[in-house]
C-alpha positions in Angstrom: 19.5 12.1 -0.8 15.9 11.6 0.4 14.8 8.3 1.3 11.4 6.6 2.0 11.0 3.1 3.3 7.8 3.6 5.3 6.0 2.2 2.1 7.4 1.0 -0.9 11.2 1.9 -0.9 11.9 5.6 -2.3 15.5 6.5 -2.6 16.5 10.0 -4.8 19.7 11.5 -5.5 19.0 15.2 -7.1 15.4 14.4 -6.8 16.0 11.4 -9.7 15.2 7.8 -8.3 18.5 5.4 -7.8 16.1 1.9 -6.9 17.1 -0.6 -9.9 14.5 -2.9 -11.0 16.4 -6.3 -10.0 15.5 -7.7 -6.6 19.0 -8.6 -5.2 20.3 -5.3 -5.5 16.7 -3.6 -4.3 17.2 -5.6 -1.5 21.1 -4.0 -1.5 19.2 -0.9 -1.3 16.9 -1.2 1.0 18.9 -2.6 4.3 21.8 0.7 3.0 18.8 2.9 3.5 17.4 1.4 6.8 21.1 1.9 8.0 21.8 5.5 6.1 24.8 7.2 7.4 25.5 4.2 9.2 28.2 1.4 8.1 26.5 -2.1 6.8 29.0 -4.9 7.3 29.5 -7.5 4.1 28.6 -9.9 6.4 25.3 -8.5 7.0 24.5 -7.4 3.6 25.3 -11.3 2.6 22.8 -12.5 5.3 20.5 -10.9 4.0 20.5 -11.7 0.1 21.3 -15.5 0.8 20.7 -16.5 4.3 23.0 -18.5 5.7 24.1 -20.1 2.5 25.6 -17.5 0.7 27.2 -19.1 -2.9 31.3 -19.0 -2.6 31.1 -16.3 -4.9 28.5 -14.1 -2.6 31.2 -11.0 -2.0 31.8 -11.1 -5.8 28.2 -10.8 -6.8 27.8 -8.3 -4.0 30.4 -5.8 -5.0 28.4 -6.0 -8.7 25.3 -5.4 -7.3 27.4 -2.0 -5.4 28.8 -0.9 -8.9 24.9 -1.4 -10.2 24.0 1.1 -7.4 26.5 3.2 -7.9 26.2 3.6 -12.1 22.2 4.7 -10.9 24.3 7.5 -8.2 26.4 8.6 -11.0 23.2 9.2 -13.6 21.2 11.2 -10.9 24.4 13.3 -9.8 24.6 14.3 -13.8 21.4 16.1 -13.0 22.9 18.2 -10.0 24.3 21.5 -10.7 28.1 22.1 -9.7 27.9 18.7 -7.9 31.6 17.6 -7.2 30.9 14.6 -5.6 31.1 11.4 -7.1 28.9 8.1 -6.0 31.6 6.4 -4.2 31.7 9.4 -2.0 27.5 8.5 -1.6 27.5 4.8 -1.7 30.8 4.1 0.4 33.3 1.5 0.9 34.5 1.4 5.0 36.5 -1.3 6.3 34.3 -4.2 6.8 31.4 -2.9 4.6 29.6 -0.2 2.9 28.0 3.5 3.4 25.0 5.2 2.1 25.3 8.8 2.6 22.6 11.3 2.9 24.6 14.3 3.1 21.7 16.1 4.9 18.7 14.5 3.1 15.6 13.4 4.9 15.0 9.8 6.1 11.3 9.2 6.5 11.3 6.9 9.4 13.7 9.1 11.7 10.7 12.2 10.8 8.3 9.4 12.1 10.4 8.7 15.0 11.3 12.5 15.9 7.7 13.1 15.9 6.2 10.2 17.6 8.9 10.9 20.1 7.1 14.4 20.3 3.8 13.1 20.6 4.4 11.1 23.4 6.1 13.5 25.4 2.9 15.6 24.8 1.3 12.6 25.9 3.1 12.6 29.3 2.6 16.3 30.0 -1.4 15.8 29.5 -1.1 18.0 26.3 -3.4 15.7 24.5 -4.9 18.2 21.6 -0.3 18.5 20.5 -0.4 14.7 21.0 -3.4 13.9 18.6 -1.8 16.4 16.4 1.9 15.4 16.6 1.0 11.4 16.4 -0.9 12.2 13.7 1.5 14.3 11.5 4.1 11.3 12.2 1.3 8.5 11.3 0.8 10.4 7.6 4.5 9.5 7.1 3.3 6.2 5.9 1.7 5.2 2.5 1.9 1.3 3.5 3.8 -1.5 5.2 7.5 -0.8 5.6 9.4 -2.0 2.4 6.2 -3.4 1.3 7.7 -4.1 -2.5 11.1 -5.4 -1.1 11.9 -9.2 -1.5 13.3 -9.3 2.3 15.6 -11.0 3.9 16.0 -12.2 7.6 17.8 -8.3 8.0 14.8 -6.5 6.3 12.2 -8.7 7.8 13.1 -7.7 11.3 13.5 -4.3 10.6 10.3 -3.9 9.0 8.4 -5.3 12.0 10.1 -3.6 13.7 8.8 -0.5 12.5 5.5 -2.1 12.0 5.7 -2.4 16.2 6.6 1.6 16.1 3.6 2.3 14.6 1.5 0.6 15.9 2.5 2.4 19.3 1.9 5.6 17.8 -1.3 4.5 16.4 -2.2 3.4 19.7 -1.6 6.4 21.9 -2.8 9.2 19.0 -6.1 7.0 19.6 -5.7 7.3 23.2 -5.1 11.3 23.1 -8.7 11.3 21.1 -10.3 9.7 23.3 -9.3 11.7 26.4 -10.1 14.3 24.0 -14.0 12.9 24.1 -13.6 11.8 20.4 -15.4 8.7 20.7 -18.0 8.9 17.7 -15.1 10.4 15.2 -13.1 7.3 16.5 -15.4 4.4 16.0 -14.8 3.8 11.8 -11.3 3.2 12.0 -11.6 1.6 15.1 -13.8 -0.8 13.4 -11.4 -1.5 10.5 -8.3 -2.0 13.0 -10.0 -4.1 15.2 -10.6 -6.4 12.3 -7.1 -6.0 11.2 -5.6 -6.7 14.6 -7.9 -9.4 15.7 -6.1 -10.3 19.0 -4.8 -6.5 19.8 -6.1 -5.8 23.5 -5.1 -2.4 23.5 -7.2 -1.6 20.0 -10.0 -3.8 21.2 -10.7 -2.2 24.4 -10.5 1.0 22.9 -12.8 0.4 20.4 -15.0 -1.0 23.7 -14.6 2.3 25.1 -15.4 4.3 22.0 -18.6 2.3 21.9 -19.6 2.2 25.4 -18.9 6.5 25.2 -21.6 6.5 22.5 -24.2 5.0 24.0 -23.3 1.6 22.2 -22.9 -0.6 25.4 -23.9 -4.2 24.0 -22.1 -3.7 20.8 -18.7 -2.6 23.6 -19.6 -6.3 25.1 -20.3 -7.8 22.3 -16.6 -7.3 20.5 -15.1 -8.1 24.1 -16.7 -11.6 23.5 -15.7 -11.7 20.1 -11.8 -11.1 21.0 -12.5 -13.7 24.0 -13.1 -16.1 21.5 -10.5 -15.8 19.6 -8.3 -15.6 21.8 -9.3 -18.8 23.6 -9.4 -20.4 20.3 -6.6 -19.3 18.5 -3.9 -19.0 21.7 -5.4 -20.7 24.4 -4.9 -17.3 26.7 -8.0 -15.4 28.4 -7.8 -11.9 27.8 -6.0 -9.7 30.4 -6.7 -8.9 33.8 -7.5 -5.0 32.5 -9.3 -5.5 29.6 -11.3 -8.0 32.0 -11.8 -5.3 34.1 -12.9 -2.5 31.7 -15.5 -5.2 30.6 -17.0 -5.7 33.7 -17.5 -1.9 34.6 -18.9 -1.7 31.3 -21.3 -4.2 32.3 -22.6 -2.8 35.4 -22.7 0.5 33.8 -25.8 2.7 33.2 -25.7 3.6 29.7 -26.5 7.7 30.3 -23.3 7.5 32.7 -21.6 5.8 29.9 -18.7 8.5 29.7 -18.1 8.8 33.3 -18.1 5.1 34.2 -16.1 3.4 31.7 -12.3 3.6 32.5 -10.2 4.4 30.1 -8.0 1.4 28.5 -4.7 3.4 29.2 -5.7 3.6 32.4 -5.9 0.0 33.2 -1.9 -0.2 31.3 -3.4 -3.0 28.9 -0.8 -5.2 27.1 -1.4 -5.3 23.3 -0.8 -9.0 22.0 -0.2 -8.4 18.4 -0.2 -11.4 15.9 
């Protein structure tokens, strides 16, 4: 079974798609997958279809929704040669809950993991060319925000930012490893978009700062430290931090044809990214 969720959610048995139309048991689905190979208690699975007011006949309607799944297991197992298993042996029952078996299949999120995991050991051993490269190969993993076509529950929800947080982080240092790796023009696009994205990310804004101030851009690097001033003041009442402060003042005093050797870089000063 290979499963996607680092998008819309992908789930295929015998390379033949098991997601049903109906929302309820998509959202089934979905919170089986972001626990594959792992037991999902009743419990949760009702949390997250009906909050807490689940109807009285909640574990009724979810074993239906289970037997929907598992009619969509048994279609794409008639496409599998010699396959002997049968979809309760993919789609579990366990005591307390249910199963979703991947017998070995890929889970797009743990590949993200594994090789963001990768990239920032890289990081810490100053490789920052297998950093760029690893971050990146685990950033392509994504085709859009986690369960994006999933009508989620509390469950999901948190998941999903979850895993919004986790990229984010890798997003963060693969930038990072570019600029130690004096990318600073190739950076400034998507650093333009993202900083319009995230409008109250430190970490993005100063290095979007940096990658200006590097290319000879030094009132546009001050001028989007004002900007996220502002709306931080006006939107959280907070001043920006202490190092984000700090990597706007040296860009201030500095000359603009020292511009790479004077401005620190935002890792450097550990900046906290406020994400909203």
């Amino acid at each position: 079974m290979d499963i996607k969720v680092l998008g819309p959610l992908s789930v295929r048995e015998n390379g033949v798609s098991i997601v049903p139309t109906a929302p309820k048991p998509r959202q089934v689905l979905a919170l089986l997958a972001l626990h594959a190979d792992q037991v999902v208690s009743v419990s949760a699975l009702v949390e997250e279809l009906w909050g807490g007011k689940p109807p009285r006949s909640a574990r009724t309607t979810l074993q239906t929704y289970v037997l929907q799944l598992r009619e969509l297991i048994a279609e794409a197992l008639a496409h599998g040669e010699n396959e002997r298993c049968t979809p309760k042996d993919i789609l579990a029952t366990v005591p307390g809950g249910y199963r979703l078996e991947t017998r070995a299949g890929t889970v797009d999120f743990r590949e993200f993991e594994r090789g963001a995991g990768a990239g920032y050991r890289a990081m810490d051993a100053e490789d920052y060319s297998g950093a760029a490269r690893r971050l990146a190969d685990a950033l392509s993993l994504w085709t859009g925000p986690a369960l994006t076509d999933i009508q989620a529950g509390m469950r999901i929800d948190m998941e999903a930012r979850r895993l919004e947080e986790a990229r984010l982080c890798a997003l963060d240092q693969r930038i990072e490893a570019d600029l130690r790796l004096g990318r600073h023009r190739e950076l400034l696009p998507e650093l333009t978009v993202l900083v319009n994205q995230y409008r109250m990310h430190e970490s993005l804004h100063g290095q979007f700062m940096l990658a200006l101030h590097r290319s000879g851009r030094r009132g546009e690097a001050l001028d989007a430290y004002r900007r996220l001033r502002t709306t931080l003041v006006s939107e959280l009442g907070l001043e920006p931090s202490a190092a984000l402060s700090r990597l706007q003042r040296s860009i201030l005093v500095a000359r603009p044809e020292n511009s790479a050797a004077t401005a620190p870089s935002p890792a450097g000063h550990n900046l906290v990214a406020r994400t909203v």
